[in-house]
C-alpha positions in Angstrom: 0.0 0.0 0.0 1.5 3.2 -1.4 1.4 6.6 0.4 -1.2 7.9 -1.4 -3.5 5.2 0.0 -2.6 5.7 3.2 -2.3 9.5 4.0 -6.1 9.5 5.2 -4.3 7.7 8.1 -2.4 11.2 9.3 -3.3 13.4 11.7 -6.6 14.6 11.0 -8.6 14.3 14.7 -5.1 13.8 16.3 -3.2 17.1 15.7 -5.3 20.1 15.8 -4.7 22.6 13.2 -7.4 25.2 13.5 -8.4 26.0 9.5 -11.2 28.6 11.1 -11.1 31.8 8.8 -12.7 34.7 10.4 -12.7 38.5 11.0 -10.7 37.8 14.0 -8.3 34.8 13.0 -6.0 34.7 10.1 -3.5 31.8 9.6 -0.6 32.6 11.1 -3.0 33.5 14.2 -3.9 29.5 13.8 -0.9 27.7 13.7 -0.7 26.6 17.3 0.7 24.4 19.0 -0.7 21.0 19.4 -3.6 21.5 21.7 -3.2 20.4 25.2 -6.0 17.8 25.7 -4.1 15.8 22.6 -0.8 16.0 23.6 -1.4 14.8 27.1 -2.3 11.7 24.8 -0.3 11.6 22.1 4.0 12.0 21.2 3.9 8.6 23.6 4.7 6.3 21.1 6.4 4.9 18.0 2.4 4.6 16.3 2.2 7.9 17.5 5.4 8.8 15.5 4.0 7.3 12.4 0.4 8.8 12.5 2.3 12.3 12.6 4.4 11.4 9.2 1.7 10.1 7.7 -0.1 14.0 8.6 3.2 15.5 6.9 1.4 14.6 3.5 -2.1 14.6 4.1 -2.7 18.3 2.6 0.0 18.1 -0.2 -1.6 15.3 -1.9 -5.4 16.2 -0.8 -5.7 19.9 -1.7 -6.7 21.1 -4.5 -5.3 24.6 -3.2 -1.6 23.5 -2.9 -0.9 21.3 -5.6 -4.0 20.8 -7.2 -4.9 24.0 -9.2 -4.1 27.1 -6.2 -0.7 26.9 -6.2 -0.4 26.5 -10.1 -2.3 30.0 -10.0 1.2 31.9 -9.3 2.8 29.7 -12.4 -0.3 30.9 -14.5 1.1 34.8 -14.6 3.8 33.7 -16.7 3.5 34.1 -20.4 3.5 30.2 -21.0 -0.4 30.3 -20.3 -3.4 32.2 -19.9 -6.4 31.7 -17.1 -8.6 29.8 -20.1 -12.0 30.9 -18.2 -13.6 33.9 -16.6 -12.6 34.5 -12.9 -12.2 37.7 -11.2 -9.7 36.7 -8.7 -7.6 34.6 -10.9 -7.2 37.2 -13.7 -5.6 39.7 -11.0 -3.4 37.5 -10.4 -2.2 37.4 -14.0 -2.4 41.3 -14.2 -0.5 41.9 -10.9 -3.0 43.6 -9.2 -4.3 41.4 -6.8 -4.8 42.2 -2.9 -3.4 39.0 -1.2 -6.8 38.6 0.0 -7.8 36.6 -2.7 -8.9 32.5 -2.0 -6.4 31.3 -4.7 -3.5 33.6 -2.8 -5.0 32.9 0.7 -5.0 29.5 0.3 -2.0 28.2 -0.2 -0.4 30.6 1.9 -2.5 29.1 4.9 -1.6 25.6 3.5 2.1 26.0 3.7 1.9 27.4 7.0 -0.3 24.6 8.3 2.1 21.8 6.5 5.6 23.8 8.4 3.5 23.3 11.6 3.0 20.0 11.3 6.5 19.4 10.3 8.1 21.2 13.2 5.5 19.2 15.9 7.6 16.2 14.6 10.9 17.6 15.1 10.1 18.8 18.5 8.1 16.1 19.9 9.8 12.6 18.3 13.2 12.9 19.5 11.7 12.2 22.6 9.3 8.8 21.7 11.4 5.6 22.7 11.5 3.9 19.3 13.4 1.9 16.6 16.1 3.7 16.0 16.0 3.6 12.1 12.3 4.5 12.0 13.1 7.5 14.1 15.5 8.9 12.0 13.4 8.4 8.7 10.0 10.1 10.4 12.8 12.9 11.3 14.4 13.2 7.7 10.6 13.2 6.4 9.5 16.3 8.8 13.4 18.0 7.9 12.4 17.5 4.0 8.9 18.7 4.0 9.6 21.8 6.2 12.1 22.9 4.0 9.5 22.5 0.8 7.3 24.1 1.7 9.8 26.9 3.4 11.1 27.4 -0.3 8.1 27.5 -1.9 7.0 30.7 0.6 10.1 32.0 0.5 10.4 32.0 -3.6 7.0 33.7 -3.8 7.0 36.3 -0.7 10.5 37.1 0.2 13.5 39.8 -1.4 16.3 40.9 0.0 15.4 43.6 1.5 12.5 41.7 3.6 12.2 37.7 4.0 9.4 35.6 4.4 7.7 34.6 7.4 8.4 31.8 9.7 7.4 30.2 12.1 10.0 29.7 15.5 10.7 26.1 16.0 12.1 26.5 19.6 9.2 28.6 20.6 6.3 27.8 18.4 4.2 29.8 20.7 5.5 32.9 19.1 3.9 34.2 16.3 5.5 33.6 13.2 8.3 36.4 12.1 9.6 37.9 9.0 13.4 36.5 8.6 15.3 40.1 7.4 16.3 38.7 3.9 15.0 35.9 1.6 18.9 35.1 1.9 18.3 34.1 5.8 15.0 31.9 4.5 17.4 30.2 2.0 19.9 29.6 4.7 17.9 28.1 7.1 16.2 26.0 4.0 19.9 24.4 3.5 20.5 23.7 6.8 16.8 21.9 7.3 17.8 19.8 4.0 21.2 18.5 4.8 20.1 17.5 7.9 17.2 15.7 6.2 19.3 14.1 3.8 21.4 12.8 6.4 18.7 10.8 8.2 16.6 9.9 5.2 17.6 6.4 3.5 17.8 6.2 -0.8 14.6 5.6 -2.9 15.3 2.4 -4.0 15.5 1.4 0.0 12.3 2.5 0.9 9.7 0.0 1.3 7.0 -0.6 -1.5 4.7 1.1 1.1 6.7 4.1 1.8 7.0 5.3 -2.2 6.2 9.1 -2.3 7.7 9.2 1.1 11.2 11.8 1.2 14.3 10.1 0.0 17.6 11.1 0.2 18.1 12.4 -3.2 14.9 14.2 -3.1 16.7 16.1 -0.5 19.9 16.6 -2.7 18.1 18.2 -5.3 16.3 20.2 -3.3 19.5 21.4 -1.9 20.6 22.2 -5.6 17.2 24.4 -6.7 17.8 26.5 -3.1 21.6 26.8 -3.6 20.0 28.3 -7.7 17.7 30.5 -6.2 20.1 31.7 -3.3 22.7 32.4 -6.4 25.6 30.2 -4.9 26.2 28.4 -8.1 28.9 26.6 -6.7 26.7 24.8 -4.3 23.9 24.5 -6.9 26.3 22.4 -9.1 27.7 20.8 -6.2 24.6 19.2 -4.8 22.9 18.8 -8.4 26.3 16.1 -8.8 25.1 14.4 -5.7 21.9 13.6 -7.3 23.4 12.9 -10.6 26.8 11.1 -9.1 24.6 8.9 -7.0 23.5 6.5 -9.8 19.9 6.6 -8.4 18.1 8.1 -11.5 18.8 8.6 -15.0 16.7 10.0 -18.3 13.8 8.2 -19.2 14.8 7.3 -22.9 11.4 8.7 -24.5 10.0 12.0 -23.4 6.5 11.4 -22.9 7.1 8.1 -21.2 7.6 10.7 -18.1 4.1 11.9 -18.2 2.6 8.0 -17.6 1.3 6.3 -14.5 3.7 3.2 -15.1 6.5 5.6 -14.8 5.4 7.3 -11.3 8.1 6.2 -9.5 10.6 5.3 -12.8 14.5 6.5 -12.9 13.8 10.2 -13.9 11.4 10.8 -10.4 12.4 12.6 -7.6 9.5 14.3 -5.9 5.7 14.8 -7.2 2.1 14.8 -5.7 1.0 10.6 -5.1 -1.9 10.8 -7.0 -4.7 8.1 -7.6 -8.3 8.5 -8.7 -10.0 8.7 -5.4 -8.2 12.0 -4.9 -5.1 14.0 -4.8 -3.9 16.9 -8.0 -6.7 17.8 -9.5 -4.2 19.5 -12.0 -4.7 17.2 -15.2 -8.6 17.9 -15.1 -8.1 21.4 -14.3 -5.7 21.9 -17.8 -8.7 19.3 -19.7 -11.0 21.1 -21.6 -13.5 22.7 -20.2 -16.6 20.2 -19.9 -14.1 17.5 -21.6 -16.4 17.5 -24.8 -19.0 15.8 -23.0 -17.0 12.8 -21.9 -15.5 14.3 -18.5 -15.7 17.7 -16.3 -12.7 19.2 -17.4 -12.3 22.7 -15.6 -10.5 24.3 -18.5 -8.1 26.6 -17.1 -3.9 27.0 -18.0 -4.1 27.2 -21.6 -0.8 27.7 -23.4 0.0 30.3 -25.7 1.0 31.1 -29.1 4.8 32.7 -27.5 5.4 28.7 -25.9 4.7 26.7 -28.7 6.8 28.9 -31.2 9.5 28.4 -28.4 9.6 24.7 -29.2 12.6 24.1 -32.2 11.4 22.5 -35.4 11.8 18.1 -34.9 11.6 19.0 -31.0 9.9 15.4 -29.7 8.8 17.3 -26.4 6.1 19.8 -28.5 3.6 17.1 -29.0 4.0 15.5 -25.5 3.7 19.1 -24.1 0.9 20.9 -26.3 -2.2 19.5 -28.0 -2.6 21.5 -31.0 -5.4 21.3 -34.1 -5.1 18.7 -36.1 -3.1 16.1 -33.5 -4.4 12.9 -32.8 -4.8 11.9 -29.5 -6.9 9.1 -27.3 -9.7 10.0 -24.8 -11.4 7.4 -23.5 -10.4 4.4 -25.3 -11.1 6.1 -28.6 -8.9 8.5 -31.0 -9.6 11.9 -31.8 -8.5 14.4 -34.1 -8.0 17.8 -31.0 -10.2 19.2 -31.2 -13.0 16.9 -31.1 -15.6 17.8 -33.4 -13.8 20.6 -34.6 -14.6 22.6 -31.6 -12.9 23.9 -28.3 -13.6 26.6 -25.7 -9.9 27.2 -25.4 -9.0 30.5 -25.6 -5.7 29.9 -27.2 -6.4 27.2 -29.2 -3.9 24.8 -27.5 -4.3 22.9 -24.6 -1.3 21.3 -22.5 -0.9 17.2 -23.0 1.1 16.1 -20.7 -1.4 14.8 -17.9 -3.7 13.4 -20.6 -2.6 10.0 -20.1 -4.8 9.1 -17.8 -7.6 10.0 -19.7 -6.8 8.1 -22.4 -8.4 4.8 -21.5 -11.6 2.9 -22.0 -13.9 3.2 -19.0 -12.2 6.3 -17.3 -10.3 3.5 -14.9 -7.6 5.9 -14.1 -9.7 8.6 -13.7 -11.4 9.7 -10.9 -15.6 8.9 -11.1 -16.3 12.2 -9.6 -15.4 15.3 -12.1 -15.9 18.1 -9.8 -12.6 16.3 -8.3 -11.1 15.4 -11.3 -7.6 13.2 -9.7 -6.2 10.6 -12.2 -3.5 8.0 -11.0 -1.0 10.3 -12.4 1.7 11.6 -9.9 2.3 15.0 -10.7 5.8 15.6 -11.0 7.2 18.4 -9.0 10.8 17.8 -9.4 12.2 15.5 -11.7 15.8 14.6 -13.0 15.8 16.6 -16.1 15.3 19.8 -14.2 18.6 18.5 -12.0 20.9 18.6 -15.5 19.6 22.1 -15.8 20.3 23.4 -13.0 23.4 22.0 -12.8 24.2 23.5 -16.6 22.8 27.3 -15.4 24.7 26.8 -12.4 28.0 26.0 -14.3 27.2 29.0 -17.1 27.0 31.5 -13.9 30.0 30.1 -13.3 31.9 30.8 -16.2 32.0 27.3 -16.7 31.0 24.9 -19.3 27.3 23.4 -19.3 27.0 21.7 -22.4 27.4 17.7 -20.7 24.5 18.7 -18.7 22.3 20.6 -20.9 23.0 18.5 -23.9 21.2 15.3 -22.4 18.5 16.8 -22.2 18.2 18.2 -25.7 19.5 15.1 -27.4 16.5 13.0 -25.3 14.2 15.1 -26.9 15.8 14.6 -30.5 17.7 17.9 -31.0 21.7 18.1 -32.0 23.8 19.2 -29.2 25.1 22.5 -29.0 28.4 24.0 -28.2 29.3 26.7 -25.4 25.9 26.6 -24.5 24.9 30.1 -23.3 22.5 31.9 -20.7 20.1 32.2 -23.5 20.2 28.5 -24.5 19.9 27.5 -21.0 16.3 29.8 -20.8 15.2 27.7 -23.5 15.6 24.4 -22.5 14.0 25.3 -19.0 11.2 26.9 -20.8 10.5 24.2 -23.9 11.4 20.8 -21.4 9.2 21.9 -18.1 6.3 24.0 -19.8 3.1 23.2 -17.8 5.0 21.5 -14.8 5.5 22.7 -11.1 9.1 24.8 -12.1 7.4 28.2 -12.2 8.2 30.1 -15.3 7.4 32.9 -13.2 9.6 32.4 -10.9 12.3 32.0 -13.2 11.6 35.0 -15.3 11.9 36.9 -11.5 14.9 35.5 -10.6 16.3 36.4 -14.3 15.3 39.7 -14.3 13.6 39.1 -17.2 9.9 39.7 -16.4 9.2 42.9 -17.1 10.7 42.9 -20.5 8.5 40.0 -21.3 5.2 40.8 -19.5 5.3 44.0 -21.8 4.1 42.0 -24.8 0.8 40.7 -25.2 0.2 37.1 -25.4 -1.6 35.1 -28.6 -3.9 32.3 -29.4 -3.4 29.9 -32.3 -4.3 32.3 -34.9 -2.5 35.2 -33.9 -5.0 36.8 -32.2 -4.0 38.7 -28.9 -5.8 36.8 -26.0 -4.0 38.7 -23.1 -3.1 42.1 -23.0 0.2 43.4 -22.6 1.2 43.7 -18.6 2.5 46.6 -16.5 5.2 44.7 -14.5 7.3 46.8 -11.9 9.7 44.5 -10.5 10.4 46.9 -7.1 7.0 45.5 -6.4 6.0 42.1 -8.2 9.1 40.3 -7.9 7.2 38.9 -4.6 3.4 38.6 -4.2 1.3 40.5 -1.3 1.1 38.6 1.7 -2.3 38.5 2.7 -3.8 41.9 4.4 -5.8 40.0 6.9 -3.0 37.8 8.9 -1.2 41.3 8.7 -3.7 43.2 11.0 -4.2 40.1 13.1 -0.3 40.0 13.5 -0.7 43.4 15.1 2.3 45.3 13.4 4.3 42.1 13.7 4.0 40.9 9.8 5.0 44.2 7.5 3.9 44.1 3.9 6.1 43.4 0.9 6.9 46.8 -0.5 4.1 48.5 -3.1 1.6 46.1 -2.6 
């Protein structure tokens, strides 16, 4: 029994996390400790130790607002995609002008905070449970990893250097959570968090069946290489990228698209994503269907590419048709093949719609596909970091460097049937992030950001199929929207403690 069938089993009626959303409580206010009357009961035992693990990954995998479409909301501003249906709150977002107080931003900011609290519960309360030694150490490496996740994931979207992000004080987790002084101190405290998870966490390939989608130790590597990229120590970026690549443990999948398939879940080129199945987890694959899934299935219709991505992909480039679903491609839906779009007609506003989680809905019967649409999970696991993004960061890290990145970079492009290049450049290394993790958890946004690219970019409109402009060119200041507004109301319950990010 895999992870995602036994997450249910977590914490939910042991630890109490207090989700209430009022006029008087915002979510930092709600991130207590665990309440007296339980822990007189609980932290006694090594069950006790494995209930909390299991809670480490119960809202991950069973909230649509973290990794099911909330989260991807951020990832939607880039110029990869557009919104695809009306909404209000979501379009903001695009346009930069949202509060903080919207549900899409409020959510997952609450989520991430909830998931850190459980985390540091384990740190501070197993140490002390008289248990098998082993076991110990892997609940600890698990509560290490998924703190620092979800730390980086914050501290990406809400810190700069001249104000980090919020955190939450593991010695004292009565205090209410404070604003580290620069992003850098986040990313610092991030590393530290991730070696010591990779010290006490065993390899994939020595988990049990059971424990797949648990943290591993080269999940932990490579999360140490994408902080070390955002934090702008290349050195350490490449270093930690060649522990994950030195260790043997994964390797390109020899056919592109062969990623995006439920057999290959756990295959060589995994390193961390959502445990899906159909009775829940991402909703992400229905939310990128078409909308109402011609009939057949409740897609929700949102995240649809744009003209600017698919003229990024190279002519002969394998990964365009495993990435983008464009008129006139075949494709199977339900057992049967289909000419997109079906009948000749889409609600896409682009004209394209992303393929990559379409797998699942490729078979007869809907048997990987969840029976309820409004909740549309597949058996999929959503990748969230995977090996090829490793190569690349370990090739930008090298360019910064002054180095050489074509090894790196080059394995990538020659999987997906391009000719290698030589003395790859900054510019190369864009592209291959762009064309070989388009529609995946990387954030295109982010990267723009961290490039100082965005605002050149977000200055041009973005285009459908047929060349018509389907979003408006955006007035992006990057003083302000390098980092998103942190949400108004857990700054007035913070009572001066929580300062907004500057312009927002």
């Amino acid at each position: 029994m895999k992870l995602k069938n036994i997450i249910s089993k977590g914490l939910m009626g042991v630890m109490v996390v207090a989700l209430a959303q009022s006029c008087k409580k915002g979510t930092l206010d709600n991130i207590k400790p665990t309440g007296s009357p339980t822990t007189a009961n609980f932290w006694k035992t090594a069950d006790d130790a494995q209930a909390a693990a299991n809670g480490l990954y119960e809202k991950q995998s069973n909230s649509e607002d973290l990794y099911g479409r909330g989260f991807f909301w951020f990832i939607n501003a880039s110029d990869d995609m557009v919104v695809g249906r009306t909404s209000a709150d979501r379009e903001n977002i695009k346009n930069f002008i949202c509060t903080g107080n919207e549900s899409s931003i409020y959510a997952p900011w609450q989520l991430h905070f909830i998931v850190m609290k459980r985390a540091n519960d384990v740190i501070n309360n197993v140490p002390n449970i008289n248990m098998d030694a082993a076991t110990k150490n892997f609940i600890l490496g698990q509560a290490y990893f998924i703190h620092a996740v979800m730390h980086l994931e914050i501290a990406d979207l809400y810190g700069s250097n001249k104000q980090g992000a919020p955190l939450q004080n593991r010695a004292n987790p009565l205090a209410f959570p404070a604003q580290l002084p620069s992003v850098k101190d986040n990313y610092a405290y991030i590393e530290a968090d991730l070696k010591k998870a990779a010290s006490l966490l065993p390899y994939f390939d020595k988990l049990a069946a059971a424990d797949k989608g648990r943290a591993h130790k080269t999940a932990a590597y490579a999360y140490l290489a994408k902080t070390y990229l955002h934090a702008k120590d290349y050195a350490n970026a490449e270093k930690y990228a060649d522990s994950v690549i030195l260790s043997g443990k994964h390797a390109l999948l020899s056919n592109y698209a062969d990623v995006f398939k439920i057999a290959n879940n756990y295959g060589s080129e995994y390193i961390w994503s959502v445990a899906s199945n159909l009775n829940g987890q991402s909703i992400l694959p229905g939310a990128m269907l078409e909308n109402k899934g011609w009939g057949l299935y409740n897609g929700f219709g949102y995240y649809q590419p744009t003209k600017e991505l698919v003229d990024e992909f190279e002519a002969g480039d394998k990964r365009l048709p495993a990435t983008i679903l464009q008129k006139g491609n075949s494709f199977q839906y339900f057992g049967q093949t289909y000419t997109y779009p079906i009948g000749g007609k889409s609600n896409s506003l682009t004209g394209y719609q992303f393929n990559k989680y379409m797998e699942p809905f490729s078979y007869a019967g809907g048997i990987h596909v969840s029976p309820n649409g409004d909740e549309p999970s597949t058996d999929l696991n959503v990748p969230l970091l995977r090996y090829a993004e490793i190569l690349l960061i370990k090739a930008e890290a090298q360019i910064m460097q002054g180095k050489n990145g074509d090894a790196a970079l080059n394995q990538v492009r020659v999987r997906a049937g391009l000719p290698p290049i030589t003395n790859a450049t900054m510019a190369n290394l864009k592209h291959e992030r762009r064309v070989e993790l388009a529609g995946e958890w990387s954030d295109r946004n982010f990267d723009l950001v961290r490039w100082g690219d965005a605002q050149a970019i977000y200055a041009k409109p973005l285009h459908g199929s047929d060349g018509s402009v389907v979003w408006k060119a955006r007035n992006f200041d990057p003083a302000r929207d390098n980092v998103w507004p942190i949400p108004p109301k857990d700054i007035q319950i913070s009572q001066g403690q929580l300062k907004q990010n500057a312009g927002w």
